[in-house]
C-alpha positions as YAML, in Angstrom:
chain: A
units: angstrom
residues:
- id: 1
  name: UNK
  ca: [60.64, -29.42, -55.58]
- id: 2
  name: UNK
  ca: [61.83, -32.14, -53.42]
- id: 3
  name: UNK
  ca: [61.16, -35.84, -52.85]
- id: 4
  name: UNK
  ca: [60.04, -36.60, -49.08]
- id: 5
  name: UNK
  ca: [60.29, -39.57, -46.68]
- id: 6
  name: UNK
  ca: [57.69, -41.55, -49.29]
- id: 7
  name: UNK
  ca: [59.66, -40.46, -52.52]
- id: 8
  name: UNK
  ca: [57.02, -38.42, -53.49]
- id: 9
  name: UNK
  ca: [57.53, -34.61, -54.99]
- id: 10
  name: UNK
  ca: [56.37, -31.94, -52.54]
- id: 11
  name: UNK
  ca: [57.22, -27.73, -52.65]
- id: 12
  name: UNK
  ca: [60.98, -26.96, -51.60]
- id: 13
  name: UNK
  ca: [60.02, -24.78, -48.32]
- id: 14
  name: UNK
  ca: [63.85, -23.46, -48.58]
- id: 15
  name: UNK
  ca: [62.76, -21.24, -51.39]
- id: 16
  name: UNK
  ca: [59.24, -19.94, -51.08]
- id: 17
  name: UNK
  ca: [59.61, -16.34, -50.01]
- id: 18
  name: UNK
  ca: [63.03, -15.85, -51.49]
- id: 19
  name: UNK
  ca: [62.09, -14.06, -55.01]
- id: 20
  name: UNK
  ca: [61.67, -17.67, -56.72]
- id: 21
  name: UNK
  ca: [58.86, -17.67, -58.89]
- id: 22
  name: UNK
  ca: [57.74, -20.90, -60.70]
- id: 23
  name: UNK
  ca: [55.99, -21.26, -63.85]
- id: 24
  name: UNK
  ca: [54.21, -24.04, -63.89]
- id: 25
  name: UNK
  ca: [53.30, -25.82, -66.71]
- id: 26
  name: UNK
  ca: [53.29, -29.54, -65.80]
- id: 27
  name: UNK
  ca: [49.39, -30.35, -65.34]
- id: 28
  name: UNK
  ca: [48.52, -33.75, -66.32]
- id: 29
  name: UNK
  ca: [48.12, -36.77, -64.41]
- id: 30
  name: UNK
  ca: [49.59, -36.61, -61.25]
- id: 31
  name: UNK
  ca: [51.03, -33.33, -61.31]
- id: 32
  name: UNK
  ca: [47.40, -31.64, -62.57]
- id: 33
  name: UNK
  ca: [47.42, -30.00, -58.70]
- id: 34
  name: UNK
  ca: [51.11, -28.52, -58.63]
- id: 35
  name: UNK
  ca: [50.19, -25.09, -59.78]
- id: 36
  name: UNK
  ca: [47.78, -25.48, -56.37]
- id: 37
  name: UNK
  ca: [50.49, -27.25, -53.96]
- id: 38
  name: UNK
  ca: [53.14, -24.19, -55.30]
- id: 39
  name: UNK
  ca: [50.73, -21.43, -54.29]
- id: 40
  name: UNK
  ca: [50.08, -23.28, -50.87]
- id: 41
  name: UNK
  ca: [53.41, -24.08, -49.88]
- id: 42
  name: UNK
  ca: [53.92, -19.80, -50.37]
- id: 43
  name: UNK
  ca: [55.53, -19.37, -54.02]
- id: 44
  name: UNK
  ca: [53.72, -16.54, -56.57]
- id: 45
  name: UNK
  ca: [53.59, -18.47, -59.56]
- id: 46
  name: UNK
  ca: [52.73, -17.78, -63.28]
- id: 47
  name: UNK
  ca: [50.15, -20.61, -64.08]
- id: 48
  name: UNK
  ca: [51.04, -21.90, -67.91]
- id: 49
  name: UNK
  ca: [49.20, -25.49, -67.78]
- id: 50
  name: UNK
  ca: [50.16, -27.58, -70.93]
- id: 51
  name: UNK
  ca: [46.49, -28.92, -71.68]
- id: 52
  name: UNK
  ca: [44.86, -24.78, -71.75]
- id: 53
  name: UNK
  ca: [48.26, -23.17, -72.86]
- id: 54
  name: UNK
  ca: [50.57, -24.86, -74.96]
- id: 55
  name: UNK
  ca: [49.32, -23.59, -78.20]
- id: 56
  name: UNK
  ca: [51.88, -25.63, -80.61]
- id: 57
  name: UNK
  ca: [49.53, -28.59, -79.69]
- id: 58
  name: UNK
  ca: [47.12, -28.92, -82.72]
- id: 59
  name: UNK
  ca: [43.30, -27.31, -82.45]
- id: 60
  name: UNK
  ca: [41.76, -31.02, -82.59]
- id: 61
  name: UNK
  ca: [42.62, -34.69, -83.92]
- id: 62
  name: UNK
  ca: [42.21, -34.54, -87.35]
- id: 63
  name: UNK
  ca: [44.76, -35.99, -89.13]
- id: 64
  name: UNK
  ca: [45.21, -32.51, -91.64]
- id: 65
  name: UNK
  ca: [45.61, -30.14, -88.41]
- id: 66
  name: UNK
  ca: [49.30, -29.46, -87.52]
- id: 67
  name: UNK
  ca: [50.55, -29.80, -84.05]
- id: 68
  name: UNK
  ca: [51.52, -31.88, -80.91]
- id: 69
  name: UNK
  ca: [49.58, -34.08, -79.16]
- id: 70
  name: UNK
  ca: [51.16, -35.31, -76.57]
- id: 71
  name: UNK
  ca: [49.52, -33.27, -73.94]
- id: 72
  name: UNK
  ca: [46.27, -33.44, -75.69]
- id: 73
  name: UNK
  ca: [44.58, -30.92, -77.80]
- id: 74
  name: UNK
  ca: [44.27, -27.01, -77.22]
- id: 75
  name: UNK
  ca: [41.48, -24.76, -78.74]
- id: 76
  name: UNK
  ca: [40.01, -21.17, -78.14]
- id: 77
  name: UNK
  ca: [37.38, -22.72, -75.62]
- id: 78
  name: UNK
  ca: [40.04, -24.61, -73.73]
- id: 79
  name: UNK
  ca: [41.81, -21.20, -73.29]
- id: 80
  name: UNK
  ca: [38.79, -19.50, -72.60]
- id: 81
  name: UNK
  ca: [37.63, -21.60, -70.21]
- id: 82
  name: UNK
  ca: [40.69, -22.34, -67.81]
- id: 83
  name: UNK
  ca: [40.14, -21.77, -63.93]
- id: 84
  name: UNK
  ca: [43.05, -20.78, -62.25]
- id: 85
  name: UNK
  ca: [42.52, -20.80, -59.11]
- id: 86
  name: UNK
  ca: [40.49, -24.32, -59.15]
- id: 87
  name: UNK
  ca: [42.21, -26.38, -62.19]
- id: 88
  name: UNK
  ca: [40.19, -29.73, -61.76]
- id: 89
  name: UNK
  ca: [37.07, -27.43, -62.79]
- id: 90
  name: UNK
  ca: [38.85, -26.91, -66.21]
- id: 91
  name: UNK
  ca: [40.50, -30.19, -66.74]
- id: 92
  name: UNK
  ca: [38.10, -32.50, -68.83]
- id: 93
  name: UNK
  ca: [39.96, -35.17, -70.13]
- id: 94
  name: UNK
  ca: [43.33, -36.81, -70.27]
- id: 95
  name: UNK
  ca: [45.70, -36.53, -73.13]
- id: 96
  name: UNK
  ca: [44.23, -39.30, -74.65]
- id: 97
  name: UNK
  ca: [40.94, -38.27, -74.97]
- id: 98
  name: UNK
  ca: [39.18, -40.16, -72.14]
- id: 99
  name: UNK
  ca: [36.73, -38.28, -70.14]
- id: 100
  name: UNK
  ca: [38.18, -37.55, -66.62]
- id: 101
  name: UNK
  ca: [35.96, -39.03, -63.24]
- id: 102
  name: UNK
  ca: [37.06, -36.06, -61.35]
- id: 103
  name: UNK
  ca: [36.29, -38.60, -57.86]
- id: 104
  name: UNK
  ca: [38.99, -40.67, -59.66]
- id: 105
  name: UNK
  ca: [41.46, -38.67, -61.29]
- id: 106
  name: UNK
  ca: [42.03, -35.74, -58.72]
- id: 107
  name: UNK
  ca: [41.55, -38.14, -55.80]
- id: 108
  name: UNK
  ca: [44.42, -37.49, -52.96]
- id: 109
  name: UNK
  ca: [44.94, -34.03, -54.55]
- id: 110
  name: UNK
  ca: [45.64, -30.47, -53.17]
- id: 111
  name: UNK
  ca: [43.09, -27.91, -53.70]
- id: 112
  name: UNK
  ca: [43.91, -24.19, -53.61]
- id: 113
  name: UNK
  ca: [43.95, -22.87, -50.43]
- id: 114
  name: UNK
  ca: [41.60, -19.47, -50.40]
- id: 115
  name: UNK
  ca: [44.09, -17.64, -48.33]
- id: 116
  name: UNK
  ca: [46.63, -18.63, -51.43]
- id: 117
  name: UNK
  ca: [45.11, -17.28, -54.27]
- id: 118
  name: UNK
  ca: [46.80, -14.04, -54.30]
- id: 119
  name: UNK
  ca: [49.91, -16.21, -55.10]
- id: 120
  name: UNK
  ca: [48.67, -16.74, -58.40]
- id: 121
  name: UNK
  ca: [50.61, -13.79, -60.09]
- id: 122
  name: UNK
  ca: [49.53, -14.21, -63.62]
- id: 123
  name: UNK
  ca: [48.84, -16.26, -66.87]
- id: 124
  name: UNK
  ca: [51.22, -17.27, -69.43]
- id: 125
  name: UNK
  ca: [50.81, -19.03, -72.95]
- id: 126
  name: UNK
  ca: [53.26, -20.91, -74.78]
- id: 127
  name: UNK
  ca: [54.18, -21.60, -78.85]
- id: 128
  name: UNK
  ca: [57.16, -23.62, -78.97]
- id: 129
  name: UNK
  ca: [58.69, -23.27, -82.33]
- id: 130
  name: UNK
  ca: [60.09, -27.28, -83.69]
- id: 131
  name: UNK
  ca: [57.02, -27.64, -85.48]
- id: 132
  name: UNK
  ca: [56.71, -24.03, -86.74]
- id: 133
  name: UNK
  ca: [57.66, -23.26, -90.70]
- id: 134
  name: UNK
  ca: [56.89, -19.55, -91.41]
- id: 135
  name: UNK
  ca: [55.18, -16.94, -90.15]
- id: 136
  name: UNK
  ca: [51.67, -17.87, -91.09]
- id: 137
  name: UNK
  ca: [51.88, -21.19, -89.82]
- id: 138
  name: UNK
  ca: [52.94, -18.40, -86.13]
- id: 139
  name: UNK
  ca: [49.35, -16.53, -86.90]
- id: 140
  name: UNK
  ca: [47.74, -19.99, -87.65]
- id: 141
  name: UNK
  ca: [49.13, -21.74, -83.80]
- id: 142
  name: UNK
  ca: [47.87, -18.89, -81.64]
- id: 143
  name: UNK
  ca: [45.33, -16.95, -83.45]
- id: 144
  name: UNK
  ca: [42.32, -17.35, -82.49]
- id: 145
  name: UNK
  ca: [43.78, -19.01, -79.42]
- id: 146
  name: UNK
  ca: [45.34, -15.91, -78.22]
- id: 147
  name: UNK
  ca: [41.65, -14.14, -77.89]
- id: 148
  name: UNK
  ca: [40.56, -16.94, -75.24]
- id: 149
  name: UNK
  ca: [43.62, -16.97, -73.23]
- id: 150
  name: UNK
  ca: [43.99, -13.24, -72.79]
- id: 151
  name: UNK
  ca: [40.11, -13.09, -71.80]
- id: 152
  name: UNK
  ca: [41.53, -15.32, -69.22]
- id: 153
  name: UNK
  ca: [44.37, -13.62, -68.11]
- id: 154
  name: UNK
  ca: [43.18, -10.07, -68.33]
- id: 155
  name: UNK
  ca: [39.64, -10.78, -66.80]
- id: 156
  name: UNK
  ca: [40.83, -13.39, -64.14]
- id: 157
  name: UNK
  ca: [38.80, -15.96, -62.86]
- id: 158
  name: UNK
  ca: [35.16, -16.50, -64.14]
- id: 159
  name: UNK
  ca: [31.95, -15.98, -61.71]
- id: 160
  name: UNK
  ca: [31.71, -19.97, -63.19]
- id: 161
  name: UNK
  ca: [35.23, -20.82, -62.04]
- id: 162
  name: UNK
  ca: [33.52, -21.08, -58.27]
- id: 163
  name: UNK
  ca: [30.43, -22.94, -58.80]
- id: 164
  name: UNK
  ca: [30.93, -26.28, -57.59]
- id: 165
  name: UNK
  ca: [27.54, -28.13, -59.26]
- id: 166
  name: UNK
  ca: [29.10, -29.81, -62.54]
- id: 167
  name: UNK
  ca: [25.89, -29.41, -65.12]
- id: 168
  name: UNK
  ca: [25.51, -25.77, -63.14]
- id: 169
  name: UNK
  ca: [29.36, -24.79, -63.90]
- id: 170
  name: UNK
  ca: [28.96, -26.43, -67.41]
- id: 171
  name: UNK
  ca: [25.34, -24.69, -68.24]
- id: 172
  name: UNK
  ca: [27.24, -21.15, -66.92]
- id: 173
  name: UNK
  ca: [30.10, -21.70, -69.08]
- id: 174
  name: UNK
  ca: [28.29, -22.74, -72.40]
- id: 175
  name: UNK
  ca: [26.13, -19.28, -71.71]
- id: 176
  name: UNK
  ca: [29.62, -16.94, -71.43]
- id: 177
  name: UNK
  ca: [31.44, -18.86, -74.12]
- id: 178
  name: UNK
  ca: [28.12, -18.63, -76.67]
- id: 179
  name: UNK
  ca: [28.71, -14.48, -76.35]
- id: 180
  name: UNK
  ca: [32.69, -14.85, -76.18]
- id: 181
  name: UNK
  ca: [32.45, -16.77, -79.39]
- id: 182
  name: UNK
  ca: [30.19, -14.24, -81.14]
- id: 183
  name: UNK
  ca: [32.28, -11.37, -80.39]
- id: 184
  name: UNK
  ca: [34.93, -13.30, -82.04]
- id: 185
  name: UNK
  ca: [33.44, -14.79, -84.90]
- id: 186
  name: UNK
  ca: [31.20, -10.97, -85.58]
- id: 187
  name: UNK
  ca: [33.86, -8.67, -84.25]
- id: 188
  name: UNK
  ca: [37.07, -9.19, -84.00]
- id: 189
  name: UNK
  ca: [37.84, -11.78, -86.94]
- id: 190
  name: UNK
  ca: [36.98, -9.12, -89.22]
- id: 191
  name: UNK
  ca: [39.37, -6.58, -87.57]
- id: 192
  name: UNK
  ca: [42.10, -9.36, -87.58]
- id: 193
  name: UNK
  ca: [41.28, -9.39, -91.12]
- id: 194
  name: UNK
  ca: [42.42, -5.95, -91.84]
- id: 195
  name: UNK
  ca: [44.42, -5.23, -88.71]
- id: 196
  name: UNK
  ca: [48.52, -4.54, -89.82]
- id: 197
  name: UNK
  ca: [47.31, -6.00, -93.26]
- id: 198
  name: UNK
  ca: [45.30, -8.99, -91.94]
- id: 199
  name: UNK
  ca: [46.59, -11.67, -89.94]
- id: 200
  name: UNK
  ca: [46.31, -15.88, -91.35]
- id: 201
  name: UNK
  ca: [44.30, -17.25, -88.52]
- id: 202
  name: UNK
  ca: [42.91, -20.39, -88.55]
- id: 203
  name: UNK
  ca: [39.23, -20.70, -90.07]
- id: 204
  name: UNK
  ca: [37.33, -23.56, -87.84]
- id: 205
  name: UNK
  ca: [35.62, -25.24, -90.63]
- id: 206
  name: UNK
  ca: [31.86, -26.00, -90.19]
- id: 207
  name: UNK
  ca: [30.13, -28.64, -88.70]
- id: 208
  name: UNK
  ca: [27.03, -30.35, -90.87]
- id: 209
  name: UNK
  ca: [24.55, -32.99, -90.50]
- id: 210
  name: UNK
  ca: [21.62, -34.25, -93.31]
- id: 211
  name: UNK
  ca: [18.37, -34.86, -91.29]
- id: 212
  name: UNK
  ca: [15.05, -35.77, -92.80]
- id: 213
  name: UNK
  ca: [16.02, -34.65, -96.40]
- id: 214
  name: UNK
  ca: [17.75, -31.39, -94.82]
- id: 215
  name: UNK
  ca: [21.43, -29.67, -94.26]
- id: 216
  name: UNK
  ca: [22.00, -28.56, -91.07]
- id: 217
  name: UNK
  ca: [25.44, -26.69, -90.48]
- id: 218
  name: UNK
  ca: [27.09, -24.47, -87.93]
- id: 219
  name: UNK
  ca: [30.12, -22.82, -87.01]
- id: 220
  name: UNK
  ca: [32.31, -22.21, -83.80]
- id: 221
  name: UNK
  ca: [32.38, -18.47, -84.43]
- id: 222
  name: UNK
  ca: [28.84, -17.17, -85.74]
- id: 223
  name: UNK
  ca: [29.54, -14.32, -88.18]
- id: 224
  name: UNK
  ca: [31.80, -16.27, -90.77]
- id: 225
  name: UNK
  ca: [30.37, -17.59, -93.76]
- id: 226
  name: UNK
  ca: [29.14, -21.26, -94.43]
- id: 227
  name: UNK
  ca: [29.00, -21.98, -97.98]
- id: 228
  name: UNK
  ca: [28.87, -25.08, -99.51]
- id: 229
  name: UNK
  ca: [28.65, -26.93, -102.89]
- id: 230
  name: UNK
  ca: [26.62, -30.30, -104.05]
- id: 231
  name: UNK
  ca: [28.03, -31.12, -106.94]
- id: 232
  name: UNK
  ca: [31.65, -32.37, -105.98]
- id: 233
  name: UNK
  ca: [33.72, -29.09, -106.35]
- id: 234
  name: UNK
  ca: [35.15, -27.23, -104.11]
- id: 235
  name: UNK
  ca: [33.54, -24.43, -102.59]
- id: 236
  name: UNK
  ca: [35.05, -20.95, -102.88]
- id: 237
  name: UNK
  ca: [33.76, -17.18, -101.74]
- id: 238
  name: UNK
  ca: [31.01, -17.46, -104.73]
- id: 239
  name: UNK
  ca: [29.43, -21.05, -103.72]
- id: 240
  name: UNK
  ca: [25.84, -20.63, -102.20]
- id: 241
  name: UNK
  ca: [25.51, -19.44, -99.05]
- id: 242
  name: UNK
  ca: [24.06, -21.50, -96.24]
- id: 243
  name: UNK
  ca: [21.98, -19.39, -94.08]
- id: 244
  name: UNK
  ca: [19.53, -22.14, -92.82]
- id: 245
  name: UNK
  ca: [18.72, -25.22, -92.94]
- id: 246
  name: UNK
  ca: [18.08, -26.47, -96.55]
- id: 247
  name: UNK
  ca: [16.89, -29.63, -98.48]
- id: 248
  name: UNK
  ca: [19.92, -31.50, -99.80]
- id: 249
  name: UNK
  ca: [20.98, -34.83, -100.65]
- id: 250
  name: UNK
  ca: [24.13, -37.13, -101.57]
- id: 251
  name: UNK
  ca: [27.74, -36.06, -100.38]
- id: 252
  name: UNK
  ca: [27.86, -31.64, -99.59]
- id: 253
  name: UNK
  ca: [31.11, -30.18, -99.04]
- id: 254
  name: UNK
  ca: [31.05, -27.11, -96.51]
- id: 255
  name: UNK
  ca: [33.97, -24.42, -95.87]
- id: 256
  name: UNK
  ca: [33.96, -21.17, -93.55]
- id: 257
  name: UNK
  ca: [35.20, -18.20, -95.42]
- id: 258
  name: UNK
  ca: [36.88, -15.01, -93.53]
- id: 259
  name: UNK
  ca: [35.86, -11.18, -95.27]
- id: 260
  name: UNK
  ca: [38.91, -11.43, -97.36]
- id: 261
  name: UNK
  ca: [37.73, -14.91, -99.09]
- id: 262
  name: UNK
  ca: [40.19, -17.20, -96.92]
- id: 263
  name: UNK
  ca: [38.55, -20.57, -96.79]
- id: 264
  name: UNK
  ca: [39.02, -22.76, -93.85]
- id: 265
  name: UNK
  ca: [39.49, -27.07, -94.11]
- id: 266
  name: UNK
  ca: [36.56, -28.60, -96.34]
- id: 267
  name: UNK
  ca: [34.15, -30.54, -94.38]
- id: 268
  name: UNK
  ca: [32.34, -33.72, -96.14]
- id: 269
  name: UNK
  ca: [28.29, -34.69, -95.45]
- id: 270
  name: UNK
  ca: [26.98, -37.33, -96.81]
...
């Protein structure tokens, strides 16, 4: 990069063609269109955006989940659903939290040129190690992580990726991620189960509600087990199963269970 007549960061022209390939993993704020302004100004790049990639930032903000936060938080879905060659149709919300006004926050910005998308030479994903301590806690940064973002890489672009209507894009992408998260949840959590004597993936734990009398509870891979206790202790492989909703009262504890009897974080209804 260098700065031009305004001070502002644009593409070094004296390198693009000459074997330099940047990875670009700067995407928030005002850098969220570099990866596009790169491929534009001529350099193949490897795409690695922080807020889709970085996988030592934590799943989500609850206070028990390890991980960064500085460039927000990065899930399976956020993986899954990055679009390479059009990053403001994957990019939600800032660091922060705050939902993004895409008139606002990509205002001014470059978009990626069609004629430059066969710059894009690939994917990458990052774990940086500081906050790592062991090799489960490895398994536990990028796995299931790892499933959306090679989906991504290996597959390329989604038909979604293109479709310029938010609630349209949004409606297509719920549809694809609803099978995407049952193969994972019914297909290939079990094999990571057993695969090279199982791997220590992180269990989502469920989601539950009480309405009218009743316990409603879910998942964000259908296939593991819900089970879930009433009477204050903690629920283990032999609590009741939840396989509906179910009449229930006072404070429930909930926890997804993997085939081998892993439990994931306890969730609290009241």
């Amino acid at each position: 990069m260098q700065k031009n007549a305004e001070g502002i960061w644009i593409p070094n022209p004296a390198f693009a063609g000459k074997g330099m390939i940047p990875y670009v993993w700067n995407s928030l704020g005002i850098y969220t269109d570099l990866g596009h302004r790169l491929a534009n100004a001529g350099y193949p790049v490897i795409l690695c955006n922080v807020n889709n990639f970085y996988f030592d930032l934590a799943y989500t903000h609850h206070p028990s989940e390890p991980g960064l936060d500085w460039g927000g938080y990065v899930n399976t879905k956020r993986a899954f659903e990055f679009v390479p060659y059009n990053v403001f149709q994957s990019t939600f919300t800032a660091p922060d939290g705050r939902v993004l006004d895409p008139a606002v926050a990509f205002k001014g910005m470059e978009l990626m040129k069609k004629e430059a998308r066969k710059n894009v030479w690939g994917l990458q994903c990052e774990l940086w190690s500081e906050t790592l301590k062991g090799g489960d806690m490895v398994e536990y940064y990028y796995l299931p992580k790892l499933l959306g973002f090679a989906e991504r890489a290996w597959c390329g672009q989604a038909d979604w990726g293109d479709v310029a209507d938010l609630k349209q894009r949004h409606a297509a992408l719920d549809a694809d991620w609803n099978g995407f998260a049952n193969t994972i949840g019914q297909r290939e959590l079990p094999r990571l189960d057993y695969l090279f004597g199982g791997f220590q993936y992180r269990l989502p734990p469920p989601g539950g509600v009480l309405r009218d009398g009743k316990l409603y509870a879910n998942v964000d891979f259908p296939g593991l087990e819900v089970r879930y206790t009433t009477d204050g202790s903690e629920p283990g492989p032999a609590s009741t199963l939840y396989e509906g909703p179910v009449e229930a009262s006072g404070t429930i504890l909930l926890r997804s269970f993997d085939t081998r009897g892993r439990g994931s974080r306890i969730s609290e209804v009241k």
